[in-house]
C-alpha positions as CSV (number, residue, x, y, z in Angstrom):
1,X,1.5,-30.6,5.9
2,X,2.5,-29.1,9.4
3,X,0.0,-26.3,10.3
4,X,0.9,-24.0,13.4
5,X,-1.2,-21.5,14.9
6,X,0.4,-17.7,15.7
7,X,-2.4,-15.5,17.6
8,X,-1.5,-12.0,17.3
9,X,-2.4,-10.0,20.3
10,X,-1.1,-6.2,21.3
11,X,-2.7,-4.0,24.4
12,X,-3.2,-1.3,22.5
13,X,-6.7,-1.1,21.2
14,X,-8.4,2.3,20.4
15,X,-11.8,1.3,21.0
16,X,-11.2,-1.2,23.8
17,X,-7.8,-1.0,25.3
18,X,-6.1,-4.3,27.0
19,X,-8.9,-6.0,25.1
20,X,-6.6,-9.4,25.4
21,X,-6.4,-9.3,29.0
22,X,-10.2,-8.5,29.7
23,X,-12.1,-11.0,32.0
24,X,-14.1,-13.2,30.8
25,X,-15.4,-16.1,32.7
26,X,-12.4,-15.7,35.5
27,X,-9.9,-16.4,32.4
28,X,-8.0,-13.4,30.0
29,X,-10.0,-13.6,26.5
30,X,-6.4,-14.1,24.8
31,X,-6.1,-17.5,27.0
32,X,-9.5,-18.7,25.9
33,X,-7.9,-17.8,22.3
34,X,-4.6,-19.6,23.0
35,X,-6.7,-22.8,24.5
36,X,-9.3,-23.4,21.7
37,X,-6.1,-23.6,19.1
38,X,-4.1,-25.8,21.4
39,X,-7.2,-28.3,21.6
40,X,-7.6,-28.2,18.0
41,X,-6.3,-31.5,16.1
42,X,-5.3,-30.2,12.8
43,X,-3.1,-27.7,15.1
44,X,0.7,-29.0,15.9
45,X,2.1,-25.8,17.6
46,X,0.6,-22.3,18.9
47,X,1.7,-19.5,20.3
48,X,0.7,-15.7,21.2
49,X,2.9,-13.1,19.4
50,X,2.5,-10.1,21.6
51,X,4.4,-6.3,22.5
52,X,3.1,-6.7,25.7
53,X,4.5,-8.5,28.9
54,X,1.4,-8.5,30.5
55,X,-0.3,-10.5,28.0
56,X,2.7,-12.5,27.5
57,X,2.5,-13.5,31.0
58,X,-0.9,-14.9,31.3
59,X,-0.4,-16.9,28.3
60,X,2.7,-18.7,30.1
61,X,1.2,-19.4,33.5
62,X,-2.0,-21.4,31.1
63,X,0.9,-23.5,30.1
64,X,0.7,-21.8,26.8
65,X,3.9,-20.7,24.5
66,X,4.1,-16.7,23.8
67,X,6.6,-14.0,22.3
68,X,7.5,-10.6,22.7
69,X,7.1,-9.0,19.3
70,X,8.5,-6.0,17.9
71,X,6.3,-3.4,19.2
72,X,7.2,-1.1,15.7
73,X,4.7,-4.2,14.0
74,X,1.7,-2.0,12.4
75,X,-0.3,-5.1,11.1
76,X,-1.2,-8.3,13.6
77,X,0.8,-10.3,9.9
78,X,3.8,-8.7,10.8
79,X,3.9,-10.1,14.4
80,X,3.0,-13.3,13.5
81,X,5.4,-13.6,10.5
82,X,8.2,-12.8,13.2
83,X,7.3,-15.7,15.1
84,X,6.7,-17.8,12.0
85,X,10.7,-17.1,10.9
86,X,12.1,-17.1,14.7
87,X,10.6,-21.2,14.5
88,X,12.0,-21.7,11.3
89,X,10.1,-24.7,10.4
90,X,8.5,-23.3,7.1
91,X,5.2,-25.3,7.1
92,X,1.7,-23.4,6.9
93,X,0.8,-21.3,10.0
94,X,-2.5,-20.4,11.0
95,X,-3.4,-16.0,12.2
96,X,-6.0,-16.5,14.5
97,X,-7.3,-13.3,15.6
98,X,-6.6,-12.6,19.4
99,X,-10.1,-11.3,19.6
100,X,-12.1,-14.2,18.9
101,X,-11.6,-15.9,21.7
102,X,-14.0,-18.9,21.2
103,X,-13.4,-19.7,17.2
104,X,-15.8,-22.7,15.8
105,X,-13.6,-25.9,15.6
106,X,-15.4,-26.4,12.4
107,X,-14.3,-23.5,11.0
108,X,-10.7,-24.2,11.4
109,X,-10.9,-27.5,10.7
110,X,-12.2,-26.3,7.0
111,X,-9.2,-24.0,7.0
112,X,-6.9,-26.4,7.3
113,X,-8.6,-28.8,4.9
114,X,-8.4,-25.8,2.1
115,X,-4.5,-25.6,3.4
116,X,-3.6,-29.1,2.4
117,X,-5.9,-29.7,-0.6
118,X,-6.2,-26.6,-2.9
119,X,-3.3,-24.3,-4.1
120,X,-4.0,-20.7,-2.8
121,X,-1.6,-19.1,-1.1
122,X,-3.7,-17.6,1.7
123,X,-7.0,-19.4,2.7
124,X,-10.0,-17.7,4.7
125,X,-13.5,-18.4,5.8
126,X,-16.7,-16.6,5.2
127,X,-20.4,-16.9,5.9
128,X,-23.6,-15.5,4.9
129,X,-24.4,-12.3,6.1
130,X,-27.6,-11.8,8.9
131,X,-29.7,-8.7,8.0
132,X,-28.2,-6.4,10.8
133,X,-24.6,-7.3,9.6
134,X,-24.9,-5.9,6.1
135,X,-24.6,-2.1,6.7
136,X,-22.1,-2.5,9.8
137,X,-18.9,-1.4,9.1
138,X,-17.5,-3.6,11.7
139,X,-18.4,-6.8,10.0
140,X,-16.4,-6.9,6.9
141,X,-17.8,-8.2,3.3
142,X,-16.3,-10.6,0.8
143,X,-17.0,-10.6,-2.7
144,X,-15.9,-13.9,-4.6
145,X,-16.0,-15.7,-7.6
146,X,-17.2,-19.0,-9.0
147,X,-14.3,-20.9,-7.5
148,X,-14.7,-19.2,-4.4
149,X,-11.0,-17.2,-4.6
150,X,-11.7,-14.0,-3.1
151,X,-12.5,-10.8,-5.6
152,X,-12.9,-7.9,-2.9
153,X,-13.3,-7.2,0.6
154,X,-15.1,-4.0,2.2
155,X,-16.9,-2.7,5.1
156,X,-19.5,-1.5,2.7
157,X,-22.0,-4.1,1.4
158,X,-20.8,-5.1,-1.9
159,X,-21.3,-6.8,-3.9
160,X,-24.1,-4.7,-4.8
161,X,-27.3,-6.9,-4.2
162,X,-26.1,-9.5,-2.4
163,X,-25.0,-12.3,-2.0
164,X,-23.9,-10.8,0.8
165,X,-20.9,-12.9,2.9
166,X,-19.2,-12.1,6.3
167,X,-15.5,-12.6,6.6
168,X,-14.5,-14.6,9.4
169,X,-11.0,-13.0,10.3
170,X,-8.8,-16.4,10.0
171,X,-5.5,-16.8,7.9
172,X,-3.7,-19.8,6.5
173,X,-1.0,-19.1,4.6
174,X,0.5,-21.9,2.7
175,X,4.1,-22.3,3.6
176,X,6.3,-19.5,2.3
177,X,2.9,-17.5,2.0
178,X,3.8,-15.2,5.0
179,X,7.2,-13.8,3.4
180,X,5.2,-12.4,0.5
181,X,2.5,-10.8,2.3
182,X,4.6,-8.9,4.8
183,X,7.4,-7.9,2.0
184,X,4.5,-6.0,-0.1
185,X,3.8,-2.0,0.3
186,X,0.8,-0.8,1.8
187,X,-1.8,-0.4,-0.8
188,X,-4.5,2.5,-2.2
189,X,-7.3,0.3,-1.2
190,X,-5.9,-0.6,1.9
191,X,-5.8,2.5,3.0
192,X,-9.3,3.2,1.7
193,X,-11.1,0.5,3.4
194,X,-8.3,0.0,6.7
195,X,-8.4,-4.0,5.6
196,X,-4.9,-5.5,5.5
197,X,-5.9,-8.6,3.0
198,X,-6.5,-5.9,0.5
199,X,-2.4,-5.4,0.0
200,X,-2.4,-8.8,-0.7
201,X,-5.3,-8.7,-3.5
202,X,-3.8,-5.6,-5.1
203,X,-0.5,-7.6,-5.0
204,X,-2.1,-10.4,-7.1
205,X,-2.1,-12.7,-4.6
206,X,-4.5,-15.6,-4.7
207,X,-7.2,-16.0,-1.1
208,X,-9.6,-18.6,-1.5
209,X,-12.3,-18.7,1.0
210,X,-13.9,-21.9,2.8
211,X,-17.9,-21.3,3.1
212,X,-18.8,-22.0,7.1
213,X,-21.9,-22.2,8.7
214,X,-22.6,-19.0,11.3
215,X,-21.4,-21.1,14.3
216,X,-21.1,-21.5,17.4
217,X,-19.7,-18.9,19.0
218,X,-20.7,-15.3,19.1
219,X,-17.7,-13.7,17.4
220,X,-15.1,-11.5,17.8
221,X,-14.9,-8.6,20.4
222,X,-14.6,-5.3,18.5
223,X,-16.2,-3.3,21.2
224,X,-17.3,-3.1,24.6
225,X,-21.1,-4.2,23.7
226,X,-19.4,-7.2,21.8
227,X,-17.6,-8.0,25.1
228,X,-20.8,-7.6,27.5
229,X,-22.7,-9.8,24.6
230,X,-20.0,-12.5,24.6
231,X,-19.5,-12.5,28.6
232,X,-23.3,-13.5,28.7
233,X,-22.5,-16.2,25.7
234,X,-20.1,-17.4,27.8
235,X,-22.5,-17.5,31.1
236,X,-25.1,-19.2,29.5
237,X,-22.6,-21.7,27.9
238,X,-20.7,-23.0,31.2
239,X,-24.3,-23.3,33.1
């Protein structure tokens, strides 16, 4: 199975705004994105789907591939799903989140194992949850069952009592996958919770989820402590 990779990346964060484009190490963050999936093996293609020219711009003078997006695109799916159709090769594709620019190679590698050997339609990757993560409503929960196919997802910590799993913000959508999921309404608990994958669950779509180890890397940047924290990740890494 061809897997690409489609990193969906716009400049206009509320909390931290031209988060792509913020330094880190002398290098954009969406670069360091773009270069850890473009080193990965199991990845055949990637590219940054962007509404910004900007980011677009850094990405090409890495020697990476980017396009402009519809900027009307409310959901980082919807960008990448215009890629996905404008390449019209139909295999699986790969949403890496813009915002993690340092993902675990093991971690995707385990995505794209559950890509080519089980039958869900989207495939994500969790890990247990650290004490401090379990009340945050900026780490997201998954609730799952025996076959590890994906029940619920919240910021609250469910399910009640533990076990308590993080959701690592990867995609893989088998091929075809990506139509579905962007032709569906917005859901109730969507809108509740502000979690895209939940339109998917209410749909009756199937998400199984790969269990990861924490990692390497120190996650994704959601704020502008999570990008001081990873910029002194980063430091101590390239000593």
């Amino acid at each position: 199975m061809n897997i690409s990779a489609i990193i969906p990346a716009r400049a206009g964060s509320t909390r931290l705004p031209n988060k792509p484009l913020a330094d880190i190490g002398g290098e954009p963050m969406i670069v360091h994105t773009w270069r850890a999936a473009h080193q990965h093996p199991d990845i055949s293609r990637v590219c940054v789907a962007t509404d910004d020219a900007g980011i677009a711009k850094v990405v090409l003078a890495a020697g990476g591939e980017a396009m402009l997006t519809d900027p009307a695109h409310s959901t980082g799916t919807d960008r990448c799903h215009e890629v996905w159709k404008a390449w019209g090769d139909g295999g699986a594709v790969i949403n890496l989140q813009g915002d993690e620019p340092f993902p675990d190679p093991a971690h995707l590698s385990s995505i794209c194992t559950a890509l080519r050997s089980q039958s869900w339609e989207v495939v994500s990757a969790m890990r247990p949850a650290t004490s401090g993560e379990v009340e945050s409503p900026h780490r997201v929960k998954v609730a799952v069952n025996a076959q590890q196919q994906a029940l619920y997802f919240s910021r609250a910590a469910v399910p009640s009592g533990g076990p308590f799993h993080i959701h690592i913000g990867i995609y893989g959508f088998a091929p075809g996958a990506m139509d579905r999921c962007t032709a569906l309404p917005k859901g109730s608990l969507e809108k509740s919770e502000r979690l895209e994958q939940l339109r998917w669950l209410e749909s009756g779509m199937s998400i199984g989820m790969v269990s990861v180890s924490e990692g390497s890397s120190p996650g994704p940047v959601d704020t502008a402590e999570d990008l001081s924290r990873l910029r002194h990740w980063y430091q101590q890494q390239t000593r």
